[in-house]
N, C-alpha and C positions, 0 to 999 in steps of 0.2 A: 372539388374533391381531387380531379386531376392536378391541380397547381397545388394544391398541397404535399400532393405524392412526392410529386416533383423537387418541392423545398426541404422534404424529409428525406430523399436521394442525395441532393446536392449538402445538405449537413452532417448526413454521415459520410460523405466522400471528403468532406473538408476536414470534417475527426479522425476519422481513416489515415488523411497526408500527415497529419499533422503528429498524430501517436506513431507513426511509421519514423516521421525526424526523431523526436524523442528518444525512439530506442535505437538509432543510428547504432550508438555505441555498444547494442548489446546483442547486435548483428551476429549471429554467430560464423558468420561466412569469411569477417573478418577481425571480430576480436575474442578474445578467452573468456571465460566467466572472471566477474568480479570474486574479491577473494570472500564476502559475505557470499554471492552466489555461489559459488566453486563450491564451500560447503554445503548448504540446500540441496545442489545440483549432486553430489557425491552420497550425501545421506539418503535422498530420493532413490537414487540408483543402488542403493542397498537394500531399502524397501522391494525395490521389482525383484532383486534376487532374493527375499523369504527376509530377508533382516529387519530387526525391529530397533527402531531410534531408543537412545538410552541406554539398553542394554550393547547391542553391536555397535554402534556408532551414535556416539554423544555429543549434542550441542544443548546450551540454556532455553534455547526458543520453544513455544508451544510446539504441539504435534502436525497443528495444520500446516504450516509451509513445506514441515518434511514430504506432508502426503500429496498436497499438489504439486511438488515439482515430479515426486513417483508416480504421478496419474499422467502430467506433460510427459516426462520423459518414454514411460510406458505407448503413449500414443504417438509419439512420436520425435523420440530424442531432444539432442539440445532444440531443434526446430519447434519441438511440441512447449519449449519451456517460452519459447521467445514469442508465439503464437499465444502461449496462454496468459502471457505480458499484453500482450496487442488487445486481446478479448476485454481482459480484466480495463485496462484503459479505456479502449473505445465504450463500455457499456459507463464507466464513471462519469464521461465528458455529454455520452448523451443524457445519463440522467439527471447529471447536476445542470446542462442546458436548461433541459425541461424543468427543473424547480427554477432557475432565474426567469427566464421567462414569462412563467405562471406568476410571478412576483411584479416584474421590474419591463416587462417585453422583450421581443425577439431582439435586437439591438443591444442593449444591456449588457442580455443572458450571451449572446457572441464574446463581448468582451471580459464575459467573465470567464467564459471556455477559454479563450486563447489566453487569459490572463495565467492561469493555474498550469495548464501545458506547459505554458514556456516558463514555467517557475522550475519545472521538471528541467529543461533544460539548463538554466540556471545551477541548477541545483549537479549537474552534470551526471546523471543517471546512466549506471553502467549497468544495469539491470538484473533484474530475481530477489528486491528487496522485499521484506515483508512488507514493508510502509505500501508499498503503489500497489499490491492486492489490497491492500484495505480500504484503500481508496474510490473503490465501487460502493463498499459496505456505510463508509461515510457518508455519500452522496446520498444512498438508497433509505438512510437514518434521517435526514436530511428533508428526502421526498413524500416517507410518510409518517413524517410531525404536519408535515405543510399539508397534506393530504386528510389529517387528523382533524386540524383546527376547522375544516367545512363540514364535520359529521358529526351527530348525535353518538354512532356505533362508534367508537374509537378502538374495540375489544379487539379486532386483529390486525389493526395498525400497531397499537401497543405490543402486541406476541410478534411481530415483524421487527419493530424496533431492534427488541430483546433479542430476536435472533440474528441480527445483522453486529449487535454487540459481542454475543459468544462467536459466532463464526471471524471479528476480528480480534476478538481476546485468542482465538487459535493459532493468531497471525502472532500477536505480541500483545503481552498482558496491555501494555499502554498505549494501544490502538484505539480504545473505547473512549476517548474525549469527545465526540459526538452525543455519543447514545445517553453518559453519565450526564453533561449540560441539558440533554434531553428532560432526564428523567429529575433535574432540578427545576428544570424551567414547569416539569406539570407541579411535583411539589410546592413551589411557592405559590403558584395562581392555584391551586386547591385549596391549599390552605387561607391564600388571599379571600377568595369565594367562600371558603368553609362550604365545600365540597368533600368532606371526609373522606367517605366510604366511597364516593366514586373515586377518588385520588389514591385512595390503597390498592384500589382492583385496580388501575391504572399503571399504580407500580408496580401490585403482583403480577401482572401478567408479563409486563416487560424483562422481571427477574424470572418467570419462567423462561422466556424466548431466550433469555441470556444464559442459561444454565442447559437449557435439550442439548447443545452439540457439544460441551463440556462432558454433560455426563454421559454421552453415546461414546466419546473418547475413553472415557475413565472405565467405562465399562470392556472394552472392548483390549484394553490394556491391561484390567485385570483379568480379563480372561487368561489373555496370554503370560498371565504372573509379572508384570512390568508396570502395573500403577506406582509402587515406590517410586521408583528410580526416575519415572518422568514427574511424580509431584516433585522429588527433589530438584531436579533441573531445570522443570520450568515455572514454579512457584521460591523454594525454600534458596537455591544458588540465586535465582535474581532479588530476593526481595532481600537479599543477608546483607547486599554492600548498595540497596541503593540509593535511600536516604542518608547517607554518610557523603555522596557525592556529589549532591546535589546544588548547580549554581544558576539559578533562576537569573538572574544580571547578567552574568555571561551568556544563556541560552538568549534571553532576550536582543541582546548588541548584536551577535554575529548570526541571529536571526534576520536582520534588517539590513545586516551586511550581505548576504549571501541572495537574498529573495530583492533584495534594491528596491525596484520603484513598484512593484506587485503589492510590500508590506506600505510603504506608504501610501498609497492610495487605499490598502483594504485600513490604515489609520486616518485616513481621513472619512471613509465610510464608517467606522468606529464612531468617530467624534459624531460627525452630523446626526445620528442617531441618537448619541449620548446628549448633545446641547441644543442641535437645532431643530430636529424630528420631531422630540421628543414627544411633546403637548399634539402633534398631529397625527400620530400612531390610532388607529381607532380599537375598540378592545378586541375586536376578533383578530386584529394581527398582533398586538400585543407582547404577545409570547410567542411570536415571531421573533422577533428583535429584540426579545429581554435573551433568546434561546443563543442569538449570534453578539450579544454582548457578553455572555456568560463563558461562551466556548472557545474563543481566542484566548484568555486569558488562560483557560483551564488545557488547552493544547502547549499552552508556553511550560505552563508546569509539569505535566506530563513527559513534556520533550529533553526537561534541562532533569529528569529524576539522575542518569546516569553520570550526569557531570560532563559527558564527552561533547557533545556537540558535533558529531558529523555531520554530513551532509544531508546527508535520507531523513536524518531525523525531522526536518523540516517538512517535510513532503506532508505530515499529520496535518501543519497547517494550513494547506493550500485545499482542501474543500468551504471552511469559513474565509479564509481571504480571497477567494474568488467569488463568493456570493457578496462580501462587504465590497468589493471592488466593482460587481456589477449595479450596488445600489451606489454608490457613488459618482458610477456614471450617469445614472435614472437619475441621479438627482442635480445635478451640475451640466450635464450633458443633452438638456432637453435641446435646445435648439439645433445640436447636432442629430440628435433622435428626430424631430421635425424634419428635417430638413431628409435625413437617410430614411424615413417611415413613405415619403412620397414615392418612394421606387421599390419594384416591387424584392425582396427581401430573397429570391432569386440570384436576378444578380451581384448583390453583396457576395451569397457565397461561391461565385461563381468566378466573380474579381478576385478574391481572397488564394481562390485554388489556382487560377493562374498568376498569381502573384508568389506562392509556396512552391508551386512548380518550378519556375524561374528563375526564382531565388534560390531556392534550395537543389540546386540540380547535382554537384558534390554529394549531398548528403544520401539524396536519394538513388545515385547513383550507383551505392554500394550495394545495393536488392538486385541492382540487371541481371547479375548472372546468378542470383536464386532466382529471379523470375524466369529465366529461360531456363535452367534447369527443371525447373517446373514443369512450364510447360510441355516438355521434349520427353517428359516422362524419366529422368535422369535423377539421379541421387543427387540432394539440395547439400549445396559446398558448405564445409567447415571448416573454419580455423583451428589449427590446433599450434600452440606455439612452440619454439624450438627446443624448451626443457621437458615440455610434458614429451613431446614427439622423443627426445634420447630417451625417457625412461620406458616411453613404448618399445621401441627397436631394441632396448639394450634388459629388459626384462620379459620375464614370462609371465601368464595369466595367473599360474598357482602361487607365484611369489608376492611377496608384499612391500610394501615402499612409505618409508617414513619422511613423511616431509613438514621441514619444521616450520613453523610462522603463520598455523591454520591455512595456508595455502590448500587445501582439499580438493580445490578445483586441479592440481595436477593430477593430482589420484582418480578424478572422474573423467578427463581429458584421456590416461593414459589408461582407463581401464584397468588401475590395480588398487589391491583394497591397503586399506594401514594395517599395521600389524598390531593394535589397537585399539579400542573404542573410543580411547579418549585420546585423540589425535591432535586434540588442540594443547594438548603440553606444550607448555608451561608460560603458558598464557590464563591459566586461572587465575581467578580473583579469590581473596581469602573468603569462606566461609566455611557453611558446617559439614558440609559435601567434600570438600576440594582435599583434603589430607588422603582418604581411604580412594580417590579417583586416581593421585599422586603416586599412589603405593602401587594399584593395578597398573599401572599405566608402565613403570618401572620392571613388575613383574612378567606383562606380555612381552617386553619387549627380550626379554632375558629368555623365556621359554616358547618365542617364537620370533627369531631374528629378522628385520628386516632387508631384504638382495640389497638394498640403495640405499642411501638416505642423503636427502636433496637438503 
């Protein structure tokens, strides 16, 4: 029991260093909010002062990112944003552990952790994406399907599912590639089995758990007379142009380019499953690996709906390429698993953290002086960069500051609001929303001028 304590210490202190490098870049002691964050970070802090998203300040995203950057910032500033990054991470990496593991062994399930981390780095995460809060909710979709498949009760693993889908459909409608491959993979072996009736309560329950935090939003929205304006922004503006841009081939290539040796390895755990496994799969795991054949493919499509292809958007797929990646070491890797299974699993993580220590002393070096502020009881340092800083010193609180190129994150650096809700002019996309936003947007700025405009 005590040596176990001890290996559950030493893992989270290895997920700890390792989500700590990850958001190097979103340090706020010494970099700005990204300009995806700046806005979350800017709407959130209109949330604390009484303002509600949509109406006072408008972006296409669901309502939940606006709410949990105003619940971080509320608790504690950009600090509370960058803290609620570190959370959301460290609980993804230790529950997607614990699913490789239960699967493949401690060993395995290490490299699939550090596999999916450093994709994040790869991926150069400046952090407050929606994608890497949803990133828990995947893992946790993840853990009770695998969780499912040893029980007769499946009825509130299923409402679990469901609600890890709606809380990241809150995030961005195309967050749910999990939960959706989830709820194909019970469909087919239902129907395979002719399991009917237990396969529709299966499904209804999961479409319940997916709809509670939906409609506690929708309600609570239209209290406040504000359900239109956010179905329009975050249903009727994104679904208007997204099939129109959509390049699956393109998402695919610079998927592979970006994620490098991560993607092919979780392609070679792919194949092995798909040609060599296959016949040895037993039926209770089955729909296991029909669940992680299904859902790479359906994150590829998901990911390429907008055409654009950033970088974050990749981040959806690194909960299934870090489990195909840990079965493909469980499966090629045995005599290294032998050989690392004779010592006790201890000192791996023990090596690993003096090796990250070491190695990473740069990176980690930029926390010293949040940690010693800390400590000393001292207000923890921020960066604020030298545009946002002029328009703090060279503006007032009551005034307002137009700054064009969605940049938002100056207006929340410097403390002043847009003189506008629709801030992100004229950077919309055509649909059925965007003329009468076009027109307000025109109109506020006429009968309430902005002191600046950046």
């Amino acid at each position: 029991m005590k040596s176990l304590k001890v290996e559950r210490v030493l893992l989270l202190c290895l997920i700890a260093i390792l989500v700590s490098l990850v958001l190097v870049e979103s340090n706020p002691a010494t970099h700005s909010p990204s300009r995806d964050g700046g806005i979350y970070a800017y709407i959130g802090s209109e949330i604390v002062r009484g303002k509600l998203p949509y109406v006072d300040a408008w972006e296409s995203k669901p309502p939940g990112i606006f709410y949990l950057n105003a619940l971080a910032i509320y608790w504690g500033g950009r600090w509370g944003i960058w803290f609620s990054e570190f959370l959301f991470l460290v609980g993804a990496a230790w529950v997607g552990h614990k699913v490789m593991s239960t699967w493949w062994g401690q060993f395995p399930a290490l490299i699939g952790t550090m596999s999916w981390l450093s994709g994040l780095i790869f991926l150069g995460l400046d952090g407050n994406y929606t994608e890497e809060y949803s990133l828990l909710f995947s893992f946790l979709a993840f853990s009770l399907f695998s969780s499912s498949l040893k029980s007769e009760k499946t009825w509130i693993y299923d409402f679990l599912i469901g609600l890890t889908g709606g809380l990241s459909f809150l995030l961005r409608a195309n967050h749910v590639g999990v939960q959706v491959a989830i709820g194909f993979t019970i469909l087919s072996f239902g129907l395979w089995r002719k399991e009917y009736p237990r396969t529709l309560l299966r499904l209804s329950l999961i479409g319940v758990g997916v709809l509670l935090p939906f409609t506690l939003f929708a309600a609570y929205f239209a209290f406040r007379g504000a359900l239109q304006p956010m179905l329009d922004a975050a249903l009727i503006y994104n679904f208007s142009y997204t099939g129109e841009h959509a390049n699956l081939l393109f998402t695919l290539a610079r998927g592979f380019v970006v994620l490098n040796i991560l993607a092919f390895t979780a392609l070679l755990g792919y194949i092995i499953i798909l040609f060599a496994e296959r016949k040895n799969i037993i039926d209770f795991a089955a729909p296991w690996y029909v669940l992680l054949l299904v859902n790479w493919p359906l994150e590829i499509l998901l990911s390429s709906l907008s055409g654009r292809a950033y970088n974050h958007y990749y981040m959806c797929w690194l909960p299934v390429l870090s489990l195909l990646c840990a079965f493909a070491f469980s499966y090629y890797g045995k005599r290294i698993i032998n050989v690392l299974s004779s010592r006790p699993i201890e000192l791996t993580y023990t090596f690993l953290m003096l090796v990250l220590l070491i190695g990473s002393l740069s990176g980690l070096k930029t926390y010293s002086e949040t940690i010693q502020a800390w400590m000393s009881g001292r207000k923890l340092p921020e960066h604020i960069d030298p545009v946002s800083l002029y328009v703090q010193q060279n503006t007032k609180l009551n005034e307002t500051v137009l700054v064009w190129g969605a940049q938002a994150g100056i207006n929340f650096l410097a403390g002043r609001q847009a003189p506008s809700p629709y801030f992100l002019y004229p950077l919309f996309l055509p649909s059925l929303v965007t003329v009468p936003m076009a027109d307000r947007f025109f109109s506020d700025i006429q009968e309430n001028p902005p002191i600046l405009i950046v």
